[in-house]
N, C-alpha and C positions, 0 to 999 in steps of 0.2 A: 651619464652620457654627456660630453660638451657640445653645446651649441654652436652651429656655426657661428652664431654671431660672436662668440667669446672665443672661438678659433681665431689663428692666423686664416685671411682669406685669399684665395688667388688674385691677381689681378687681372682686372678686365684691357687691355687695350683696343684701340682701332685705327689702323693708317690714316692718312690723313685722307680725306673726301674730294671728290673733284671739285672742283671749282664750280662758285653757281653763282649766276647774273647777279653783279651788287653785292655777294658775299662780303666778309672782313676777309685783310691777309694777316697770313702767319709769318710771324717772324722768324727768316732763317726758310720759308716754307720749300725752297726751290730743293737746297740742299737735302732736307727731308724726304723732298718726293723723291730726288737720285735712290739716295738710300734703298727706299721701300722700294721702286721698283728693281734694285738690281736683289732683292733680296725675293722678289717674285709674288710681292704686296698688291693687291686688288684694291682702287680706292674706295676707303670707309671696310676695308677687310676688320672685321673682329679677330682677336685671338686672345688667349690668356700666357699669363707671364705665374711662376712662385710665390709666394709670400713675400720673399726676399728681393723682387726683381729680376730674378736670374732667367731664362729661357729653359724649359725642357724640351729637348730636340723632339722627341717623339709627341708631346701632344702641339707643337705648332704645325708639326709633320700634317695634322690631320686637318688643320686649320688651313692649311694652304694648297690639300689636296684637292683633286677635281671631282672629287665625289661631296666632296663643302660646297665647292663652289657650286653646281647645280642646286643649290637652297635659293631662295626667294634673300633680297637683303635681308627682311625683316625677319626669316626663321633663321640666316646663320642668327643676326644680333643674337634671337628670342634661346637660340642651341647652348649660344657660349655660353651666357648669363644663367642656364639652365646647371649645364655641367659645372660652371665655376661652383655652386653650391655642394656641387658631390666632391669635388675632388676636395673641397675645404674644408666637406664634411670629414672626410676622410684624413686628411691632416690635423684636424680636431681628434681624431681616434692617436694619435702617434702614428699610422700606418701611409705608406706609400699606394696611390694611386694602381699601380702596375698589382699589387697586395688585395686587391679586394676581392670578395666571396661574396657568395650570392648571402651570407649571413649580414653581411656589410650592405647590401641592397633592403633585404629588411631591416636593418637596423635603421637604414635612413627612411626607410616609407614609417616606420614609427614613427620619427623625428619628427619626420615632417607634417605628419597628418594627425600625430595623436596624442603627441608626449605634452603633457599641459605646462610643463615647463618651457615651452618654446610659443613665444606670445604672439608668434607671425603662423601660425598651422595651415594648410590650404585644402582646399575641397580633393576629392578623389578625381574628378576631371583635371584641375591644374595639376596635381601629382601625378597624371597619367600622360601629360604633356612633359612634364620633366622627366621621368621615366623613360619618354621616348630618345631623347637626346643624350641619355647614359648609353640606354641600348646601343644608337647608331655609333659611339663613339666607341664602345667596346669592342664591339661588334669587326670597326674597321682594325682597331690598334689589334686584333686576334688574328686576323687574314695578314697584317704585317709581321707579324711574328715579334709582336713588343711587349706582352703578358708575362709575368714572371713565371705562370704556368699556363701555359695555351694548351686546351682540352682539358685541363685538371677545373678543379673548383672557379679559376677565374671564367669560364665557359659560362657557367651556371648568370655571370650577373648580365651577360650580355640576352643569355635566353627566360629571364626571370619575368615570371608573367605575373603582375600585381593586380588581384581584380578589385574596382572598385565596391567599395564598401556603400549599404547605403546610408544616408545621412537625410537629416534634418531637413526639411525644405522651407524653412521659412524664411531663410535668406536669402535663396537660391530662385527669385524671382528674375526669369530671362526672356518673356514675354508679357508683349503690348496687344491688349484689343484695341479696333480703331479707336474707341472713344480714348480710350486712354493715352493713344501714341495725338492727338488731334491735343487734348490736355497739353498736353507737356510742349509740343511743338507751339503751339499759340501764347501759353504763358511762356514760355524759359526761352524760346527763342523770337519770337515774335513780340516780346513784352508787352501783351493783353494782361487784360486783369483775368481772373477766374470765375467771372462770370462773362467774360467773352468781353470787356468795354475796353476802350481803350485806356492803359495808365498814364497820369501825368508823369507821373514820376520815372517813367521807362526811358534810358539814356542814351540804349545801342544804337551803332550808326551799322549795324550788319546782319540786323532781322532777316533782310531782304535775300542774303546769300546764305544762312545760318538754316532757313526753314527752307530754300532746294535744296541744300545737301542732303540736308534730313528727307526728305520725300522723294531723294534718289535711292536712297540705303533703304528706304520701307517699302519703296514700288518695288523694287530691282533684286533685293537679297546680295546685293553685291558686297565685297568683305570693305573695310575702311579703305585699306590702302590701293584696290582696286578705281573705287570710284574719287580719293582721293587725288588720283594721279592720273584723271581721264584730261584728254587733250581736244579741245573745241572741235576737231577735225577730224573727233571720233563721236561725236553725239550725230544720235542717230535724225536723220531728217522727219518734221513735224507732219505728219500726214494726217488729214485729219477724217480718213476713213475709217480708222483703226484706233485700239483703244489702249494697246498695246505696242510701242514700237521696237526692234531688235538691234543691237548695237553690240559691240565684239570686246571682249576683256582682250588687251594684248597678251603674251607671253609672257613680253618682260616683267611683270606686275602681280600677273598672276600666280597663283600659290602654285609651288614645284614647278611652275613654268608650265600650266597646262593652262592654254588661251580656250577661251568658249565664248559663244555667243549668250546674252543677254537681254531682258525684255524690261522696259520702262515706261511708266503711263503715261499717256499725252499729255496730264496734270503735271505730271512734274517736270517734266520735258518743257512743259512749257515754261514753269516755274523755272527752270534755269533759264530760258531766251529771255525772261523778265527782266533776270539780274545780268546777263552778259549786257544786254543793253541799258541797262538803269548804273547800278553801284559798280560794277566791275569796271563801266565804259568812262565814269567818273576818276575811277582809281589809276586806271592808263592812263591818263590827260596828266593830273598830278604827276604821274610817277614821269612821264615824258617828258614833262618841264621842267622836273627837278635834274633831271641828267640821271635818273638812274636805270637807264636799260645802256647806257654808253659805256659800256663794257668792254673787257677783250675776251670774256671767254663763253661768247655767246655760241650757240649753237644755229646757224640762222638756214630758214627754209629755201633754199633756189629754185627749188623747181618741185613741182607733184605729180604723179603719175599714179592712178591708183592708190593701192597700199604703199607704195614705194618712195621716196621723198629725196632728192639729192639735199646734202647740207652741207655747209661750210663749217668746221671746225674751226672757230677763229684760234682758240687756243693753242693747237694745232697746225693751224695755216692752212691746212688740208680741205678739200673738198671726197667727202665719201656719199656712197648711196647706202638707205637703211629703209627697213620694212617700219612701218610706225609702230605694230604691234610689238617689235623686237625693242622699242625703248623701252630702258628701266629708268626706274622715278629718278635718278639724279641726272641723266640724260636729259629726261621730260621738264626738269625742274631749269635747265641751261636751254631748251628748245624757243627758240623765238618766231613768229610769221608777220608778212607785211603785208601792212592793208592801207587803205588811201592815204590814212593819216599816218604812219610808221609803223618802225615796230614795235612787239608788241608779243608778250609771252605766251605762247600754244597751248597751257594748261590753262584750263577751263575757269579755278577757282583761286583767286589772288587775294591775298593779304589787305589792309588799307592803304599799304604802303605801292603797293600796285605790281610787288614782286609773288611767285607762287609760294600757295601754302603748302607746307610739309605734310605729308597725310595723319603724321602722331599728333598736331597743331588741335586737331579734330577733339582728341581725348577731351583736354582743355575747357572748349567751347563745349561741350555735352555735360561735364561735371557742374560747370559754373549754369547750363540752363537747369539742369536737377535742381541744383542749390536756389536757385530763385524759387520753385516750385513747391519745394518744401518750406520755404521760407514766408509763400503766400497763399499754406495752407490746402496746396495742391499736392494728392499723398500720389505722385509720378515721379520717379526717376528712367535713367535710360542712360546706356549706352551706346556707342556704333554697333556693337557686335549683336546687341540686344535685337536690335532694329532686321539684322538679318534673320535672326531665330523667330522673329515675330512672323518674317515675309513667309517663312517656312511654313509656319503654322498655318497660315493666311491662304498659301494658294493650296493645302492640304485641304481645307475645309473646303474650301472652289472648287475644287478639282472635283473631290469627291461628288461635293452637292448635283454642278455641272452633269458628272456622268449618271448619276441616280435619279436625278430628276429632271431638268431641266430640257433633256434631251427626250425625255419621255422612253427610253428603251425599255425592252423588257428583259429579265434575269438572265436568258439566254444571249440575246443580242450585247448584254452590258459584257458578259464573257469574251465575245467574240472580237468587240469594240477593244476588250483588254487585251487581247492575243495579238492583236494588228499593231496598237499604239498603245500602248503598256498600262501598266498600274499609275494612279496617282501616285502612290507612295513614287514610285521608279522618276516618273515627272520631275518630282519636285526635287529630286536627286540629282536630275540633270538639270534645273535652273540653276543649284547652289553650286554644281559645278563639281560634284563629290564623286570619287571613283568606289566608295564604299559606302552598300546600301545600310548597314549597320548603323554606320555615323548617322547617316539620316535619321532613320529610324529613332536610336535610342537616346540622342544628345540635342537633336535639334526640334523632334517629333513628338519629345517625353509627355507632354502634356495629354496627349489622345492615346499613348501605348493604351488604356483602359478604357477606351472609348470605343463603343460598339458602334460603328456610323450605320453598318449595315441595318441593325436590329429598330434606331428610329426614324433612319432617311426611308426606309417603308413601311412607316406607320400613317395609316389614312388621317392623325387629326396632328399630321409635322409636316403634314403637301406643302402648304405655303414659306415663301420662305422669311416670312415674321417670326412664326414658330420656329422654322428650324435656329435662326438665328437666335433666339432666347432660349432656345436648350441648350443649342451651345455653348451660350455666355454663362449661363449658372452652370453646367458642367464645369466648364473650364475654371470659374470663379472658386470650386469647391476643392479644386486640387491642391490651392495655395501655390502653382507656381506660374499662373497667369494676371497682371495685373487688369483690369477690364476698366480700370478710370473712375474718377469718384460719380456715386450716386447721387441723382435728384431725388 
């Protein structure tokens, strides 16, 4: 069977992106944009092109329809780059894209997940991410009537239900206990030693902004590009009665475009006022004196109203009204506000350079603090995503402990308490923002699917909750897919 990689592969394209404060220009870039938009091009639209360069009408057809475009930026990217591997797959077969059978669907979940000839294989979760973006692609080109057989066999690969297989978990570590998410946040980003001292030899000048981002993603569960792309004038106000405070994912940002509300700890809440006033307020100064917010294609605030903001398009010349939530991150990324001293860019978390950071910037900085951590002997790594599975896990144990003990109910009352204001499990479903209780449960939650909380949150010598805390932690340590931080 040919590997994609020894395949002819599709190519991936993307229009060209809006314009962002201080960006480089494209040469030629004006005529470009003509182009793209009389061709009915979205800026930074993904699409795929042939092997050869060539366009097929029908799969840019779907690329450009408005059932794409209601995808988040980052799922179209995450869709094309998915599907470019089938349809390449599939050109590696000799056979035409329009040509495929649900044999051709198991052919590629082999490929991909188990032919030892193929040196890149991916777990049955990312295979069931890529899976979804065949489906939906199939799915649409059948309702247009572009299948070489609509209803015959090609049916089969849009309706092909591939269940994940289980596997190995040794790899598949996607949870932090606090000690261990405190590890890794104090060495790799904070550069302490590992016994907590401070290193001489630690060089960063961005500890300071590196460890709130991270304590926003652990308190909050929010996804990267969510808290990546928060704007100063959506952080929630510091109240210092509460321990918890509430803050709004916009639309635009949010996965499928379903905005929700948000909760964040005062720690780290606070931990960003730190850095908006310490290193961020250092990197405006610089960046102001160098001339780099003197821009034309700034996005600038005139006037606030509530949720509502009039702005000046300068790229445009135009003045429009827009909801804040309705901004998506390349909007947010050109958004400016003025304050005594100038202006002065809306998004929360900027670069050195004193311009915003890109939410994928993030990947980056996480890889290279693991790689310190490993390097000084501290067995933590961590990703963003990590960081949300951890928070999952985190207010599931709360939740639960919360309503079992802490409130002192009884069996009947704890029922009653669930009929009004739901289950934990349901809770935690609706912090992470998920429309399906499933995903909770079995991808974010896996770690306690076997955990009887019932059977030792009422056992008389696990009251306290020292005990309950160190059953938990050797529970969880025993599964092999929670990291709990190295041992004194």
């Amino acid at each position: 069977m040919p590997t994609t990689e020894s395949s002819p592969m599709w190519r991936l394209g993307r229009s060209l992106p809006e314009r962002t404060a201080g960006g480089p220009k494209v040469v030629g870039e004006e005529s470009i944009r003509q182009r793209e938009v009389a061709l009915g091009l979205r800026p930074g639209q993904p699409f795929l092109l042939q092997p050869d360069g060539a366009p097929d009408l029908d799969v840019l057809a779907y690329f450009f329809s408005p059932s794409f475009g209601l995808l988040s930026e980052q799922s179209q990217l995450s869709y094309a780059k998915d599907l470019r591997l089938f349809l390449s797959f599939m050109e590696g077969q000799g056979r035409q894209w329009r040509e495929a059978s649900t044999d051709d669907g198991l052919d590629f979940e082999y490929w991909r997940r188990r032919d030892e000839r193929n040196p890149r294989r991916v777990s049955a979760s990312k295979f069931a991410r890529e899976w979804a973006a065949c489906q939906r692609f199939y799915a649409w080109q059948e309702r247009r009537g572009a299948l070489s057989s609509p209803g015959g066999g090609l049916a089969g690969v849009a309706d092909l239900a591939l269940r994940p297989h289980r596997e190995s978990r040794s790899n598949r570590v996607k949870w932090l206990l606090p000690k261990a998410y405190t590890q890794w946040r104090d060495v790799g980003l904070a550069g302490l030693g590992p016994g907590g001292e401070r290193d001489p030899s630690w060089r960063g000048r961005n500890g300071g902004r590196n460890a709130a981002f991270a304590d926003l993603l652990w308190s909050s569960g929010l996804r990267l590009r969510e808290a990546g792309s928060l704007l100063t004038l959506e952080l929630p106000e510091i109240d210092s009665a509460s321990h918890y405070l509430r803050g709004r994912v916009g639309s635009g940002v949010a996965k499928m475009r379903r905005g929700r509300d948000f909760w964040v700890s005062r720690t780290a809440r606070q931990g960003i006022q730190a850095y908006v006033a310490s290193s961020r307020g250092l990197a405006v100064d610089r960046a102001r004196r160098a001339g780099r917010y003197d821009v034309a294609d700034r996005l600038l605030i005139k006037a606030r109203q509530g949720q509502r903001l009039t702005v000046e398009d300068e790229a445009r010349g135009q003045e429009r009204t827009v909801l804040v939530g309705d901004l998506a991150p390349r909007d947010r990324m050109r958004l400016f506000d003025k304050t005594d001293a100038g202006w002065e860019p809306a998004m929360v978390f900027l670069g050195e350079s004193g311009l915003p950071m890109a939410p994928d910037t993030w990947e980056r900085v996480f890889t290279g603090a693991s790689r310190r951590c490993l390097s000084l002997g501290v067995p933590v790594t961590c990703h963003p995503h990590m960081l949300r599975h951890s928070f999952a896990l985190r207010m599931l144990l709360t939740l639960t402990h919360a309503f079992d003990r802490r409130m002192g109910l009884t069996a009947e009352e704890r029922r009653e308490y669930r009929l009004l204001f739901g289950d934990p499990w349901v809770l935690v479903q609706t912090l992470l923002g998920h429309t399906s209780p499933e995903t909770t449960r079995n991808i974010y939650l896996e770690p306690v699917s076997g955990l009887q909380v019932d059977l030792f949150l009422n056992d008389d010598e696990l009251h306290e909750d020292i005990a309950f805390s160190t059953t938990v932690t050797k529970y969880l340590a025993g599964t092999g897919l929670v990291n709990v931080g190295a041992q004194e």
